[in-house]
DRENVOKE-258176 format. One record per residue (C-alpha): residue number from 1; residue in one letter; x, y, z. Coordinates in steps of 0.02 Angstrom, whole numbers, plus 50000, padded with zeros to 5 digits. Each point is the difference from the previous one (the first is absolute). Layout:
N
<node><k>NUM</k><r>A</r><c1>X</c1><c2>Y</c2><c3>Z</c3></node>
...
END
This chain:
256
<node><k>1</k><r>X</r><c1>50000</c1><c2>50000</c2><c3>50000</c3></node>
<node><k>2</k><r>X</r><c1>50078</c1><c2>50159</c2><c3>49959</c3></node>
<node><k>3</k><r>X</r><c1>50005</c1><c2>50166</c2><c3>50086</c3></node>
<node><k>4</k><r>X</r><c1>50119</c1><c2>49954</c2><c3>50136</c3></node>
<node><k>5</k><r>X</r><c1>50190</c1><c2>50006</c2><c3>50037</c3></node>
<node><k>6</k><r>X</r><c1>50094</c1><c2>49884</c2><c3>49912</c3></node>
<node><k>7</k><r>X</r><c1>50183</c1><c2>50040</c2><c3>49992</c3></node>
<node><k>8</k><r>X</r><c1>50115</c1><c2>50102</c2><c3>50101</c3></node>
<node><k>9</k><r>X</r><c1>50143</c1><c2>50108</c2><c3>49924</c3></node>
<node><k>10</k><r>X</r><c1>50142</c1><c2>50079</c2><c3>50060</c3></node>
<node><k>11</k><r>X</r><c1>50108</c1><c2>50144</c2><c3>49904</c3></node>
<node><k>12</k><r>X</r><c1>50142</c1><c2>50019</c2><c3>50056</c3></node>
<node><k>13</k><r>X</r><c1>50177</c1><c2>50094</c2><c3>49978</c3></node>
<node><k>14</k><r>X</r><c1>50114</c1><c2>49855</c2><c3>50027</c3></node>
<node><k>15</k><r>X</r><c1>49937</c1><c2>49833</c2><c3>49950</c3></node>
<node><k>16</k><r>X</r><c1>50124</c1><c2>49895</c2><c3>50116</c3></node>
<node><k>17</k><r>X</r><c1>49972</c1><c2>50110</c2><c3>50154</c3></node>
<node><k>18</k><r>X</r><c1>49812</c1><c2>49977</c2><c3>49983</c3></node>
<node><k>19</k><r>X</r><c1>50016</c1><c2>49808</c2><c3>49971</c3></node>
<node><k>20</k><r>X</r><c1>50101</c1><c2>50016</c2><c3>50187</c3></node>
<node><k>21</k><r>X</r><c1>49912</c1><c2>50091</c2><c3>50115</c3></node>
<node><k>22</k><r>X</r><c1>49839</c1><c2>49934</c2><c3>49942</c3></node>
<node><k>23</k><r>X</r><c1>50063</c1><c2>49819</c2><c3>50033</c3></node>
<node><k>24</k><r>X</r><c1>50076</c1><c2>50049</c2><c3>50180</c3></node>
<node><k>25</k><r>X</r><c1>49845</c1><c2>50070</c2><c3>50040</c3></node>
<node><k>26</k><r>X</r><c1>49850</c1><c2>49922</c2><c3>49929</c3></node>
<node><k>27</k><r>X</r><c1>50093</c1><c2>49838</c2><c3>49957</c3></node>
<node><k>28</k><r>X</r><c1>49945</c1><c2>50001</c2><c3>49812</c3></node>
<node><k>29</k><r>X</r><c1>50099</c1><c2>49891</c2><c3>49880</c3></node>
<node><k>30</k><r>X</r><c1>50027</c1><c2>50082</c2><c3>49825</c3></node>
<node><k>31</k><r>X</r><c1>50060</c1><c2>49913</c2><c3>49846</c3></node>
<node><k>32</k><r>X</r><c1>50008</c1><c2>50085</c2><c3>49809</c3></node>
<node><k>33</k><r>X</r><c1>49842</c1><c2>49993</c2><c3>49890</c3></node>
<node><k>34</k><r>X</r><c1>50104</c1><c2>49951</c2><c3>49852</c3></node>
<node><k>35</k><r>X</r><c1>49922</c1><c2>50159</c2><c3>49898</c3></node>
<node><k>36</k><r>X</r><c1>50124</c1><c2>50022</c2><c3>49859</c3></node>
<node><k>37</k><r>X</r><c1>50085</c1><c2>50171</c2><c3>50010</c3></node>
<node><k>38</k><r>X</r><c1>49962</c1><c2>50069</c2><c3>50160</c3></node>
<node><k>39</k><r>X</r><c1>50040</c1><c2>49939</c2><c3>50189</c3></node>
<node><k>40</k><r>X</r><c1>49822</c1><c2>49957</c2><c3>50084</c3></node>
<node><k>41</k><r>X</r><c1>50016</c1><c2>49887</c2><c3>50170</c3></node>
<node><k>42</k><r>X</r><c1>49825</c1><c2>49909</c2><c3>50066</c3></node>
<node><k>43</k><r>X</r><c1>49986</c1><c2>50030</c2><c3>50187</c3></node>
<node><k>44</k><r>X</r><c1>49923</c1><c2>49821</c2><c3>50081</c3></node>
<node><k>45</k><r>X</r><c1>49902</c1><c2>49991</c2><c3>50189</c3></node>
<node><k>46</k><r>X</r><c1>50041</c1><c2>49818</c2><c3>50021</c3></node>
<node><k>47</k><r>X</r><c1>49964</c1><c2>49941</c2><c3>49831</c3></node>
<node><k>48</k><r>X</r><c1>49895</c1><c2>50108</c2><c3>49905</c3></node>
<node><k>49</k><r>X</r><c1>50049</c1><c2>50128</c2><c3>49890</c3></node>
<node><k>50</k><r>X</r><c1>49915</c1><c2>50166</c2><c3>50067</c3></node>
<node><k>51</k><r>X</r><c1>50096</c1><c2>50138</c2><c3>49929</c3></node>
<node><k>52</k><r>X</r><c1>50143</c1><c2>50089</c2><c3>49892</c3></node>
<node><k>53</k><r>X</r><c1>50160</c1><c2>50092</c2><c3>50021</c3></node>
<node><k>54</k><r>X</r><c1>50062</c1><c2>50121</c2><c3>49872</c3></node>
<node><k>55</k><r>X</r><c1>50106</c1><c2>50149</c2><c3>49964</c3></node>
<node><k>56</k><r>X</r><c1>49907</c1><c2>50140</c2><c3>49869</c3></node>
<node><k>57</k><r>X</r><c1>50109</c1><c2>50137</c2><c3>49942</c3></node>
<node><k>58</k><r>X</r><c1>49890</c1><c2>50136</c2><c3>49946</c3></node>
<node><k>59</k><r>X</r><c1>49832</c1><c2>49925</c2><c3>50064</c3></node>
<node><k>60</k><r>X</r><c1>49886</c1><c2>49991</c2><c3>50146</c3></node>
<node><k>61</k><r>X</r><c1>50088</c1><c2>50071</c2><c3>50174</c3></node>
<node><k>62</k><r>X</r><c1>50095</c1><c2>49857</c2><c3>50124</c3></node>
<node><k>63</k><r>X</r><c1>49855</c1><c2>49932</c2><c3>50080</c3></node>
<node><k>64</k><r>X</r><c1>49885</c1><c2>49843</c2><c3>50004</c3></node>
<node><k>65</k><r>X</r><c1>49866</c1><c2>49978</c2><c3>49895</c3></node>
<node><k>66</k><r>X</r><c1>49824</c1><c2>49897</c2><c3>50027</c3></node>
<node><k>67</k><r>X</r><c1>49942</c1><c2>49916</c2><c3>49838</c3></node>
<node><k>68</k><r>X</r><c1>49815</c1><c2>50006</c2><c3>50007</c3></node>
<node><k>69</k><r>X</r><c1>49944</c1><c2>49858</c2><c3>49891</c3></node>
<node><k>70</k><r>X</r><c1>49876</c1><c2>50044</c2><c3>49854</c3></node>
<node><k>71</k><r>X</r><c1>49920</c1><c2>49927</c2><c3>49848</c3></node>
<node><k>72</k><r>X</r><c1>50027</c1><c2>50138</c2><c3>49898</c3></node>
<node><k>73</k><r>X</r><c1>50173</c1><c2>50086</c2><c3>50007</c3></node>
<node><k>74</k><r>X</r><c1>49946</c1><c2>50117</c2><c3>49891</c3></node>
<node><k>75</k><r>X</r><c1>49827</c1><c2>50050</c2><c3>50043</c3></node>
<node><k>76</k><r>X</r><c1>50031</c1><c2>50022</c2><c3>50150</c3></node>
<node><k>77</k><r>X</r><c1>50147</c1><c2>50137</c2><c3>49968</c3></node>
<node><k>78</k><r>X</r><c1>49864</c1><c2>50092</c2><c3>49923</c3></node>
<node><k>79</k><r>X</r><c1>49884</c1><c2>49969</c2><c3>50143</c3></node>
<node><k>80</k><r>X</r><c1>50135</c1><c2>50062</c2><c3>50116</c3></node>
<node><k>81</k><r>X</r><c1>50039</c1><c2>50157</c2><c3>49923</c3></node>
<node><k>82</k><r>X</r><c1>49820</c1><c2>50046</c2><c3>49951</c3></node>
<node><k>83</k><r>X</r><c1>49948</c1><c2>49988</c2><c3>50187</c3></node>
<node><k>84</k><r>X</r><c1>50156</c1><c2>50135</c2><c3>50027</c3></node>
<node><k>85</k><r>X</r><c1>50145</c1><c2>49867</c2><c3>50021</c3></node>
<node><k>86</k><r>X</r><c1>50159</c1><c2>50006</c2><c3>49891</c3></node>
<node><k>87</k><r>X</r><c1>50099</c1><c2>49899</c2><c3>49867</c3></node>
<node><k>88</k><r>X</r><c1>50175</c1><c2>49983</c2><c3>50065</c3></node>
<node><k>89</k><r>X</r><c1>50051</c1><c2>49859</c2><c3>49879</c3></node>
<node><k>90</k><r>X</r><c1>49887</c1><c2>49960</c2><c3>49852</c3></node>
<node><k>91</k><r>X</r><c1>49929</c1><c2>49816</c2><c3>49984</c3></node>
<node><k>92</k><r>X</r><c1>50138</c1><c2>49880</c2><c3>49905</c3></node>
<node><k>93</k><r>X</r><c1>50018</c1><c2>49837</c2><c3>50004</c3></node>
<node><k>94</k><r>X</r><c1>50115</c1><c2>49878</c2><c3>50091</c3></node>
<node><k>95</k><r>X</r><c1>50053</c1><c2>49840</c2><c3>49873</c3></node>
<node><k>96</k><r>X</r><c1>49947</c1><c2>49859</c2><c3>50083</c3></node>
<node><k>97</k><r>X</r><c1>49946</c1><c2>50077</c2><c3>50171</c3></node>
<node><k>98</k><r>X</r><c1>49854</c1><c2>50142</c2><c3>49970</c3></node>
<node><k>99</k><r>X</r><c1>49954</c1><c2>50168</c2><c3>49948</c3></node>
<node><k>100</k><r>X</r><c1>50015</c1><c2>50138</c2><c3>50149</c3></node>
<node><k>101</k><r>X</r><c1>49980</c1><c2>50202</c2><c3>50045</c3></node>
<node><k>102</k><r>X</r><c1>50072</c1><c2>50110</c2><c3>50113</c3></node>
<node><k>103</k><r>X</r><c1>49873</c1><c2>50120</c2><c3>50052</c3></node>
<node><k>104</k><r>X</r><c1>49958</c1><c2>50097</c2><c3>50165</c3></node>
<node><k>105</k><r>X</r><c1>49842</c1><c2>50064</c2><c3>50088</c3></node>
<node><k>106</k><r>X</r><c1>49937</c1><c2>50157</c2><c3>49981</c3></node>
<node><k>107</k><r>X</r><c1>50086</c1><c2>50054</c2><c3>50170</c3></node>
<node><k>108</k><r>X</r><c1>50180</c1><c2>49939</c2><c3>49917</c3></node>
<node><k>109</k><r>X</r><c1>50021</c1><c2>49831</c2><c3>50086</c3></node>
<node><k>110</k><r>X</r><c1>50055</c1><c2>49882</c2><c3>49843</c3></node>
<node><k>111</k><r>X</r><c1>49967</c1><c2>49805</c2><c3>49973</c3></node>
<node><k>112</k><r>X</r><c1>50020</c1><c2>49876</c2><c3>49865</c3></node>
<node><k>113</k><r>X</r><c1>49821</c1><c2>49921</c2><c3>49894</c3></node>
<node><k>114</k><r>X</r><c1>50068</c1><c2>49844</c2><c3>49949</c3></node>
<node><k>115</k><r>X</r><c1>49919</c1><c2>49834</c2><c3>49895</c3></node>
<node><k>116</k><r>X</r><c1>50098</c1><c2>49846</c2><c3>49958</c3></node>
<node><k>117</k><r>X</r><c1>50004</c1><c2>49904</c2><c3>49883</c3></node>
<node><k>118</k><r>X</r><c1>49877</c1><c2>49874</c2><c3>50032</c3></node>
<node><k>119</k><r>X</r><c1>50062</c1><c2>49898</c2><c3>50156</c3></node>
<node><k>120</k><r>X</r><c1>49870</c1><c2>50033</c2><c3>50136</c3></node>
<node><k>121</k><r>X</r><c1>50072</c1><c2>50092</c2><c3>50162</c3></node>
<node><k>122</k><r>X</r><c1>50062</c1><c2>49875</c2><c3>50122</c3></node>
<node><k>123</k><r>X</r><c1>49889</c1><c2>49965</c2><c3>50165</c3></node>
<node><k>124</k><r>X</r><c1>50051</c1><c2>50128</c2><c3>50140</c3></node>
<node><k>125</k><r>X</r><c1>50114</c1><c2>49966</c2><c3>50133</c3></node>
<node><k>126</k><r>X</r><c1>49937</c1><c2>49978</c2><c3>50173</c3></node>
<node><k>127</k><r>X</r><c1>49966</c1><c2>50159</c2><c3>50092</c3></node>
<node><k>128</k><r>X</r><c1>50170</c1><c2>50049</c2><c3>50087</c3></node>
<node><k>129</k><r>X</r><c1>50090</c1><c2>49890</c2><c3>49897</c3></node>
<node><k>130</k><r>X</r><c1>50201</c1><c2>50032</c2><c3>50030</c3></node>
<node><k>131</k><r>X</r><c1>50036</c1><c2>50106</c2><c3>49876</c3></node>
<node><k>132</k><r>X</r><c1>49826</c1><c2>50054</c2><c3>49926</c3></node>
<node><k>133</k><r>X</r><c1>49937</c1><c2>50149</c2><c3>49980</c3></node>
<node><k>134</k><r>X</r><c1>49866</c1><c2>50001</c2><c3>50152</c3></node>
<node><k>135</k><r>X</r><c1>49963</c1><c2>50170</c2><c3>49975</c3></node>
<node><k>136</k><r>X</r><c1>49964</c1><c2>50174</c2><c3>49852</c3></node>
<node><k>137</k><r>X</r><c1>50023</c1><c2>50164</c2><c3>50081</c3></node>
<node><k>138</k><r>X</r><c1>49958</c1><c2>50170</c2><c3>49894</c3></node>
<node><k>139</k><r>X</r><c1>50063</c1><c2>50146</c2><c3>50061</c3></node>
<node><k>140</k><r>X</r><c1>49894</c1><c2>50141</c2><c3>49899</c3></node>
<node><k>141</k><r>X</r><c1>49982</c1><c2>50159</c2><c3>50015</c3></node>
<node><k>142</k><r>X</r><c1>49810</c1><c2>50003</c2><c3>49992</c3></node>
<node><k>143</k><r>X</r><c1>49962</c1><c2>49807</c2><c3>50070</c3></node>
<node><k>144</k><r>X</r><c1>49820</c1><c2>50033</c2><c3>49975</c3></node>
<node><k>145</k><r>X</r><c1>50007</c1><c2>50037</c2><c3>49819</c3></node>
<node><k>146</k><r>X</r><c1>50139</c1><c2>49874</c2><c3>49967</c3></node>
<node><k>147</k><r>X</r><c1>49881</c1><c2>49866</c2><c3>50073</c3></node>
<node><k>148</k><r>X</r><c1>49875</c1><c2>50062</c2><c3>49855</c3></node>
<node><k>149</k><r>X</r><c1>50126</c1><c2>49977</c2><c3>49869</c3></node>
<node><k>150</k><r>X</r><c1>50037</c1><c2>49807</c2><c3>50067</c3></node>
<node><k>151</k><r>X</r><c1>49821</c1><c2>49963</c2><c3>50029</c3></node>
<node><k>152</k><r>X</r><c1>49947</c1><c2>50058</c2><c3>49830</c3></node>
<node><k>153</k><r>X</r><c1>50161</c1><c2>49932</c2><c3>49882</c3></node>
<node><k>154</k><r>X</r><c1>49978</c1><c2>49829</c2><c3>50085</c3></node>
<node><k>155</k><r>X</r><c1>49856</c1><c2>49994</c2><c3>50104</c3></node>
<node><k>156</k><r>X</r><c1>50101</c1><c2>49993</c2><c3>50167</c3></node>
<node><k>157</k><r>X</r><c1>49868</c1><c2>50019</c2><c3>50163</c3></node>
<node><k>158</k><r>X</r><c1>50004</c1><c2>50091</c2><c3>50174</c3></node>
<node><k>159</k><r>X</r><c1>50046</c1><c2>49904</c2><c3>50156</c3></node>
<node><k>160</k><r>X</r><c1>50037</c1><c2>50057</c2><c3>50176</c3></node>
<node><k>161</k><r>X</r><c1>50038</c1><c2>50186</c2><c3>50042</c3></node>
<node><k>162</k><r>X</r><c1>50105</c1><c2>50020</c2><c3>50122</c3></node>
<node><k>163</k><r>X</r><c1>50028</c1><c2>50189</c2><c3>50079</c3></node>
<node><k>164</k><r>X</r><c1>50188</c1><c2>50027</c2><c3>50031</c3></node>
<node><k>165</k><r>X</r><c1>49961</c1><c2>50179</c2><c3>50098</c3></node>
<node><k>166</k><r>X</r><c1>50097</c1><c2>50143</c2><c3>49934</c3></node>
<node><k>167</k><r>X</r><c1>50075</c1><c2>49871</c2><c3>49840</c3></node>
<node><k>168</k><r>X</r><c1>49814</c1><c2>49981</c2><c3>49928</c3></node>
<node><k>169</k><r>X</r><c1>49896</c1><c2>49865</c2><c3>49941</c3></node>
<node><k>170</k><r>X</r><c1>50107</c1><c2>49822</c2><c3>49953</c3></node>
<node><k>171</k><r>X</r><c1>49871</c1><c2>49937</c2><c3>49880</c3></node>
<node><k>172</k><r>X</r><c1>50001</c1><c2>49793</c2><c3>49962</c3></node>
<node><k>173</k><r>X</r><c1>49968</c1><c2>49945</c2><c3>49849</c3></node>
<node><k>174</k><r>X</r><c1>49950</c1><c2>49827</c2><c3>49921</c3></node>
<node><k>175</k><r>X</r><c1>50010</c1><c2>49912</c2><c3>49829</c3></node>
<node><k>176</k><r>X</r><c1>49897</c1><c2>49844</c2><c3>49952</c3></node>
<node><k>177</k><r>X</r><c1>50134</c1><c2>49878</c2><c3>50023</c3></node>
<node><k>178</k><r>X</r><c1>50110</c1><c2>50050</c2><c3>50142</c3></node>
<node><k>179</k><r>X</r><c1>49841</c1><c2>50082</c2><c3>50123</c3></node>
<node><k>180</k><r>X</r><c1>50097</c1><c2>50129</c2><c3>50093</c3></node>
<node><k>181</k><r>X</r><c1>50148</c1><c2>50045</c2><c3>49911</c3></node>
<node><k>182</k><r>X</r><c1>50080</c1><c2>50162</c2><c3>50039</c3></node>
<node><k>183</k><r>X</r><c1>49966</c1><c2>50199</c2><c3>50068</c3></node>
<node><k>184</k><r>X</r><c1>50004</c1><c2>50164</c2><c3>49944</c3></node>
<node><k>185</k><r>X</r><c1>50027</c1><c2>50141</c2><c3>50085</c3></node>
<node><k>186</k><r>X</r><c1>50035</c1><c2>50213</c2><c3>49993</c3></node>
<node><k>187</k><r>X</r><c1>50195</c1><c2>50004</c2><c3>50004</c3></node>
<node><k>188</k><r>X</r><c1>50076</c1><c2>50132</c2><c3>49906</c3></node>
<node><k>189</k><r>X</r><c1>50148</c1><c2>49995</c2><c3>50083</c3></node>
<node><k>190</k><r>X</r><c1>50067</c1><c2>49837</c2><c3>49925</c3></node>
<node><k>191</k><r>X</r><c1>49879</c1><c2>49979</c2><c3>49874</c3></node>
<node><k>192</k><r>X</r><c1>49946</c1><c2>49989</c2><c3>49852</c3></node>
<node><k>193</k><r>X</r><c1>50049</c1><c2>49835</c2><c3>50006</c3></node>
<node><k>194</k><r>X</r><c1>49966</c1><c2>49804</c2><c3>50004</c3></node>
<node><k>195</k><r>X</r><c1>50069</c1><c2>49914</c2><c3>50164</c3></node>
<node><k>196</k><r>X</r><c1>50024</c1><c2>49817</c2><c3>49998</c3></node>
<node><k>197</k><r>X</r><c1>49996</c1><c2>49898</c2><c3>50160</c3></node>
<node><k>198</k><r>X</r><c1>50109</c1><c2>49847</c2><c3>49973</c3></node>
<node><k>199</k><r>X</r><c1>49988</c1><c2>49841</c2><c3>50137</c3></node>
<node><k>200</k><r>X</r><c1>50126</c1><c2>49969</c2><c3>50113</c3></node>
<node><k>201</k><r>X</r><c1>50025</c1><c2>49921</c2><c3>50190</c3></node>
<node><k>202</k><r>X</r><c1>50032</c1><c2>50086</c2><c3>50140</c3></node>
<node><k>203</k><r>X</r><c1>50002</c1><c2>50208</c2><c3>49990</c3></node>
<node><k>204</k><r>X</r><c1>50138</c1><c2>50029</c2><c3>50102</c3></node>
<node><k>205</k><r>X</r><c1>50098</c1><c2>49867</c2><c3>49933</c3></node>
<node><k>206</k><r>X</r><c1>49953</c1><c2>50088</c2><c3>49823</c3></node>
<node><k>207</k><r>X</r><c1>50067</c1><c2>50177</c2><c3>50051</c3></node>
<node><k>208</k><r>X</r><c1>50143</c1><c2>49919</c2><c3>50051</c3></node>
<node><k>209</k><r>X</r><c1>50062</c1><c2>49947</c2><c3>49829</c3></node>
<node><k>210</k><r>X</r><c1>49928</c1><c2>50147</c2><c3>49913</c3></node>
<node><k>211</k><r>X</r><c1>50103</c1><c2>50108</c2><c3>50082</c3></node>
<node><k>212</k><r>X</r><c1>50155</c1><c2>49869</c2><c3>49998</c3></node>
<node><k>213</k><r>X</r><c1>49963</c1><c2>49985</c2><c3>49821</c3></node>
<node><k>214</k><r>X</r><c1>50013</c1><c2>50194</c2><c3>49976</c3></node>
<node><k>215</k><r>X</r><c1>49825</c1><c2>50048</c2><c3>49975</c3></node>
<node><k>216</k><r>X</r><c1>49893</c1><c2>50134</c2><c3>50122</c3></node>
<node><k>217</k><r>X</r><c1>49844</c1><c2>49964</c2><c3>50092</c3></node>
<node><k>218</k><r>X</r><c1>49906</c1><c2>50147</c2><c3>50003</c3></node>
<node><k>219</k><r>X</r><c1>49843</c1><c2>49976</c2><c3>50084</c3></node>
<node><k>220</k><r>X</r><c1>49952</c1><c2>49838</c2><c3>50139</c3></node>
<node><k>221</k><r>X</r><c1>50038</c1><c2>49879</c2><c3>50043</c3></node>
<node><k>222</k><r>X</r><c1>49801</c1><c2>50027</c2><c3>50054</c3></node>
<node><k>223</k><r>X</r><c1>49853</c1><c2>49865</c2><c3>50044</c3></node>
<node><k>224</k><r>X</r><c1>49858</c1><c2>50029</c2><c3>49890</c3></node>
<node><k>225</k><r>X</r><c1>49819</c1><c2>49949</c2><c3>50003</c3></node>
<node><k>226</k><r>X</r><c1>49990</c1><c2>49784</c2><c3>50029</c3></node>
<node><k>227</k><r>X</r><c1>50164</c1><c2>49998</c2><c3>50079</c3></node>
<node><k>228</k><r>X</r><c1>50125</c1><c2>50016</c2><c3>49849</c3></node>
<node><k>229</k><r>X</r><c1>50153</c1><c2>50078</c2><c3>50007</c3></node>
<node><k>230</k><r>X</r><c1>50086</c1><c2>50097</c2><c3>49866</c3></node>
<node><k>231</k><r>X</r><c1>50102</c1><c2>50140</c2><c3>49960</c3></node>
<node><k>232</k><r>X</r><c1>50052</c1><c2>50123</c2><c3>49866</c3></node>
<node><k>233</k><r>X</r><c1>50169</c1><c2>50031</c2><c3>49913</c3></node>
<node><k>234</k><r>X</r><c1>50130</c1><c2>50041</c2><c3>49858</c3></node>
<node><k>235</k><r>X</r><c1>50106</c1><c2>49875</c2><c3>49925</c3></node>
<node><k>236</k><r>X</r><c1>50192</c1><c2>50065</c2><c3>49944</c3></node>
<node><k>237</k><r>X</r><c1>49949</c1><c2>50084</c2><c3>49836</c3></node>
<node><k>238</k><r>X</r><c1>49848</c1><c2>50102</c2><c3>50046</c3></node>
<node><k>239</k><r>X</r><c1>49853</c1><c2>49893</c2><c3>49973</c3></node>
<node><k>240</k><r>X</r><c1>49868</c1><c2>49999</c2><c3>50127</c3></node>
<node><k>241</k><r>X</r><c1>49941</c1><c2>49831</c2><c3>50094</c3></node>
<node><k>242</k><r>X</r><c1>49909</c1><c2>49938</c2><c3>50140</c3></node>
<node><k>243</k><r>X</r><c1>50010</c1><c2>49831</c2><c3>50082</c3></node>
<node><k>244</k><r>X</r><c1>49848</c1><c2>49895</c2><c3>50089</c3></node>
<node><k>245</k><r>X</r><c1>50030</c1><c2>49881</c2><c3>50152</c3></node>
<node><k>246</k><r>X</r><c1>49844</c1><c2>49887</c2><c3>50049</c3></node>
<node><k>247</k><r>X</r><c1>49943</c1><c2>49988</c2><c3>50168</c3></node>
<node><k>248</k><r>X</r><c1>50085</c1><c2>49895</c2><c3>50144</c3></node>
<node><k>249</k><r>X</r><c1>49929</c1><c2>49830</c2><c3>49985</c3></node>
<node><k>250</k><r>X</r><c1>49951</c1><c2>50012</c2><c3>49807</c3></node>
<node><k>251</k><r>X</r><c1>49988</c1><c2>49849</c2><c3>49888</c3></node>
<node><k>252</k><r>X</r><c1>49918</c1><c2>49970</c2><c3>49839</c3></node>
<node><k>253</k><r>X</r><c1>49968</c1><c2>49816</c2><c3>50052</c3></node>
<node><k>254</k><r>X</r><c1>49890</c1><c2>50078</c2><c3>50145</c3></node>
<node><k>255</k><r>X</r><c1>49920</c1><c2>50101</c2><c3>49880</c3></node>
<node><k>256</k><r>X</r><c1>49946</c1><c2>49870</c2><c3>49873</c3></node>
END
């Protein structure tokens, strides 16, 4: 079913410094996609594939980047900028993997509309798999309107609101296969900008090689809401990050 994350990519300045802080700290394995003329390692939590490393002279800021999965690449660009979005990247093809987009919200936070070639998307992790993504975090600066945007490109629904005092309104949101999936909140500060919350163990234990590793934690750790942990940071080149710990006790066998 389309209209949900589906990929996870980082842009980065140095390809080989990327590849090792992300391993020290989230524990990903990477090996080379084998695309002829260009240098693209897969990221793995465990053993699925769940993202892509890159450098891009010229192109999109160092950052990650949430592919939103779509059945029309193309359409959907159009969709996006006609409800006030932007085409950072026109659609163009892939051989062998997909057609994608760069594009951003109307508020400037940018994302990837992606369809592959055929081969259905994979089954999801378990929640607060090591080395998911448990969590989608927009920092806007107009949450309200960006929810709009979301809601109406791919039909993404309200959840909880929770009131963070002076910070504003953290809106939930949910998409048809994943239920509750991510927030969005008023943070012009940091924003605009996509925040991906990637699984880990223990949070202390994660700052601790996050800052061995060279990066900066910048906000947490913090508990949030259902006893998580996680905290917020900046790997070595510049590109924003936030990790996710689950609570004490957790197990996806107790869950099932």
């Amino acid at each position: 079913m389309p209209n949900h994350h589906v990929w996870y990519e980082l842009i980065t300045s140095d390809h080989d410094a990327a590849e090792a802080f992300y391993t020290k700290v989230v524990g990903w394995r990477f090996t080379d996609s084998g695309v002829p003329g260009m240098r693209y390692s897969i990221l793995h939590a465990g053993e699925r594939p769940i993202g892509g490393l890159m450098t891009m002279e010229g192109g999109p800021r160092h950052a990650w980047y949430g592919y939103v999965g779509v059945d029309d690449v193309d359409a959907f660009a159009g969709k996006a900028k006609a409800a006030g979005g932007s085409v950072h990247k026109e659609p163009e093809d892939i051989p062998g993997v997909g057609r994608f987009a760069y594009v951003a919200d109307p508020q400037g936070a940018a994302f990837v509309l992606f369809k592959g070639n055929g081969t259905p998307d994979p089954e999801p992790l378990p929640f607060m798999a090591p080395g998911s993504c448990g969590w989608h975090e927009l920092h806007s600066s107009d949450a309200a309107a960006g929810f709009d945007f979301y809601a109406g490109l791919f039909g993404w629904s309200k959840d909880e609101a929770l009131d963070m005092g002076p910070m504003g309104t953290y809106q939930l949101f949910r998409t048809d296969r994943d239920g509750a999936a991510g927030g969005m909140m008023t943070d012009a500060a940091n924003g605009p900008i996509w925040v991906y919350y990637f699984v880990t163990d223990e949070i202390e234990a994660a700052k601790a090689r996050v800052l061995d590793a060279g990066g900066q934690v910048i906000h947490g750790p913090m508990e949030v809401p259902g006893g998580a942990w996680v905290l917020n940071g900046i790997d070595p080149q510049g590109a924003m990050f936030a990790l996710v710990a689950p609570p004490k006790g957790w197990s996806n066998d107790a869950q099932a």
